[in-house]
N, C-alpha and C positions, 0 to 999 in steps of 0.2 A: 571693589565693594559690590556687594551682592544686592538684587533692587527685586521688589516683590509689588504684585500687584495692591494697593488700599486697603480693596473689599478683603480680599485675602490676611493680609498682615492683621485688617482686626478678625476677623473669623477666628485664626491663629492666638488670638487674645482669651477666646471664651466670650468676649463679647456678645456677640451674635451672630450669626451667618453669612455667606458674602450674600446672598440675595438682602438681607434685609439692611446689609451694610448699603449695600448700592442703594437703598431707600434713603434710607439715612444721609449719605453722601451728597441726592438729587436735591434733598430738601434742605441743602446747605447747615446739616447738624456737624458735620465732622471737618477737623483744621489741623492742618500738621505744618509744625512749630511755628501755631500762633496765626498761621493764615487758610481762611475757609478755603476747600478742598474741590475739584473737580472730578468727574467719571475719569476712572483710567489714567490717574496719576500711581506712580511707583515709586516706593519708599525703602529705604534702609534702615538697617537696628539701630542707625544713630537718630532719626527721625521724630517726635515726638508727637503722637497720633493721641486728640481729644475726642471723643464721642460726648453729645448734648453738655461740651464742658466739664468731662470729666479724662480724665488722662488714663488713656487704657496702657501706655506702652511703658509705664515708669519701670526702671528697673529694678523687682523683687525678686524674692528667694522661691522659690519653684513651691510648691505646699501641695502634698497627697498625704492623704487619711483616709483609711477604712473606717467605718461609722456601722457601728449596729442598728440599724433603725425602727424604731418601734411601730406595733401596728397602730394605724390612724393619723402618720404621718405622711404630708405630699411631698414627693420629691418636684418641687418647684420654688425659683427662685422669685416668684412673685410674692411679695411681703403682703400685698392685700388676704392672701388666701389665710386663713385661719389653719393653725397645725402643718406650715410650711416648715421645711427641713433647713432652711434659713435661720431664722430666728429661733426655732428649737436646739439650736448647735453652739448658736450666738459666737460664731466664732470671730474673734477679733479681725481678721482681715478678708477680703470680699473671695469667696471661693463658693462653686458650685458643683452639682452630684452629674456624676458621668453615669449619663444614660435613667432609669428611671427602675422604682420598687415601687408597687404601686400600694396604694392608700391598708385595703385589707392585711394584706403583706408584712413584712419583719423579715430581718437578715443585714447581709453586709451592701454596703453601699461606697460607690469610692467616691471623695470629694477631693478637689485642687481647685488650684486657680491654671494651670497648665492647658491652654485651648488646645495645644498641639496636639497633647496625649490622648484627649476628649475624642479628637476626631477619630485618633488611630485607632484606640479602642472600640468607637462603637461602629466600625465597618464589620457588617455583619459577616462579608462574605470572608474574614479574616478565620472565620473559627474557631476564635475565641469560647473556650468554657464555662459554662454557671452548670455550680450544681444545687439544686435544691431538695430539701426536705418536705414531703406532702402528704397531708391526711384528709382522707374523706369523708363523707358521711356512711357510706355503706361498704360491706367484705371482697376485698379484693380477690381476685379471681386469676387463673395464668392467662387469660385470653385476653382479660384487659392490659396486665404486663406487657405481653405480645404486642400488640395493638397499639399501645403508647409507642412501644419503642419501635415501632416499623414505618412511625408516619400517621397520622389522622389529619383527614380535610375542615381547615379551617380558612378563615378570611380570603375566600378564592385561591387557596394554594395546598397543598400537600407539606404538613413538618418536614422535616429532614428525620432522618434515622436518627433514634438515641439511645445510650445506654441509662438503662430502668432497672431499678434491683427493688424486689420488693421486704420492708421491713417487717414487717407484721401485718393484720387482718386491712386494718385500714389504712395503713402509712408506707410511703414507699420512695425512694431517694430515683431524681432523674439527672441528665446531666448534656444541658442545652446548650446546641454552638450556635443556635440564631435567636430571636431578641423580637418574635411580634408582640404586636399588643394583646397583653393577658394571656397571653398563650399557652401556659400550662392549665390557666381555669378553664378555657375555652375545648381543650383538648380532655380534659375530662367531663366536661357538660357533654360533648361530642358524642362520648361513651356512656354517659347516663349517670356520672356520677359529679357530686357537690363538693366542692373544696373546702375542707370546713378549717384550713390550718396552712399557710405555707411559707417556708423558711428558707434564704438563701446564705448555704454554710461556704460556698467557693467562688470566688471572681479571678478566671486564667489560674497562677500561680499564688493566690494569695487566697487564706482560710481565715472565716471569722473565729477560730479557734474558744477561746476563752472571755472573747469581748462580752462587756457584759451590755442587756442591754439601754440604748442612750447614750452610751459612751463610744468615744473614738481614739484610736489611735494612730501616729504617724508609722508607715510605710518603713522596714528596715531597709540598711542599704541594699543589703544580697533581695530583698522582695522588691523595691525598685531596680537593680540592676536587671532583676532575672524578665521582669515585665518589660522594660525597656529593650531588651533582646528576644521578645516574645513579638511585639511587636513591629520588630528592626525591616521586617517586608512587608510590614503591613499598608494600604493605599488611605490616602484621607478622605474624610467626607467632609460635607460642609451643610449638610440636611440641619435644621433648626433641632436641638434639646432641649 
């Protein structure tokens, strides 16, 4: 039988992190099957792991959705926050957004309850694709084209190279393998221009296609098989979402 570190197996939940697991654990919030928990116990899938009283390891059916998410929506599973993508979804069983679309924003978003996939997906250094659609306030130029796609410094770092196809005067489609914060706004304030519009149409191998928006729908099998082999090398993280 295969045994996994605590903090780990609930990370692996979506839960929370193993750092905050390990808080969690100190302050004697977490029990597996029925008895309060110590640092550095290891468990099995037959184990039955509570967090504050709630059973994170019960066995359910795996749930990914892509979700169009409207702008003025937070991707945060905090129910206090008003216009949280929780209770805007109101989906019947407890599932949460991989990785983040930020409030201005609209496009596709993935939700599960799958911690494991969570992780693999948002290692940046995996490569993973987004592509989005963006319009500014002022006439696009080839030097700003250029310039997107070769790298701009932001947050103490240098982008990565990307490919940028320009649509017309002020709109123009880019196509991200890393994930900073706001970082396509931030890359055009860089260059002197306003993001007055922006739309994410690709995540990896899956297109918001015809979703309308508000609505979501579940993942085909060939669009989870093909992610799930996209994936297949991918390293885990355990960074808080």
């Amino acid at each position: 039988m295969e045994y996994t570190r605590l903090n780990k197996a609930i990370a692996e939940t979506g839960y929370c992190s193993r750092r905050e697991a390990d808080k969690l654990i100190e302050r004697g919030k977490v029990k597996v099957n029925g008895k309060t928990a110590d640092l550095g116990v290891k468990v099995s899938r037959e184990d039955e792991i509570s967090v504050n009283g709630f059973v994170v390891t019960k066995t359910k059916k795996s749930i990914y959705l892509a979700f169009n998410k409207p702008v003025g929506i937070t991707c945060t599973t905090d129910l206090r926050i008003k216009g949280n993508i929780i209770s805007y979804i109101n989906y019947p069983e407890r599932i949460f957004p991989i990785g983040r679309l930020d409030k201005p924003s609209e496009g596709l978003i993935f939700m599960t309850n799958d911690g494991d996939i969570v992780n693999k997906i948002l290692r940046s250094r995996n490569n993973h694709e987004k592509e989005y659609v963006v319009s500014v306030n002022k006439k696009i130029t080839a030097g700003f084209i250029k310039k997107m796609g070769n790298g701009v410094p932001i947050l103490d770092t240098v982008t990565k190279k990307c490919e940028v196809k320009q649509i017309n005067n002020k709109t123009f489609k880019i196509i991200l393998t890393q994930g900073l914060n706001r970082q396509i706004r931030r890359m055009c304030e860089y260059l002197g221009y306003e993001v007055v519009a922006l739309k994410r149409l690709r995540i990896m191998n899956i297109p918001l296609g015809n979703l309308k928006v508000g609505k979501y729908r579940s993942f085909t099998k060939k669009e989870l098989r093909d992610l799930l082999a996209l994936c297949e090398d991918s390293q885990k993280t355990y960074d808080s979402f």
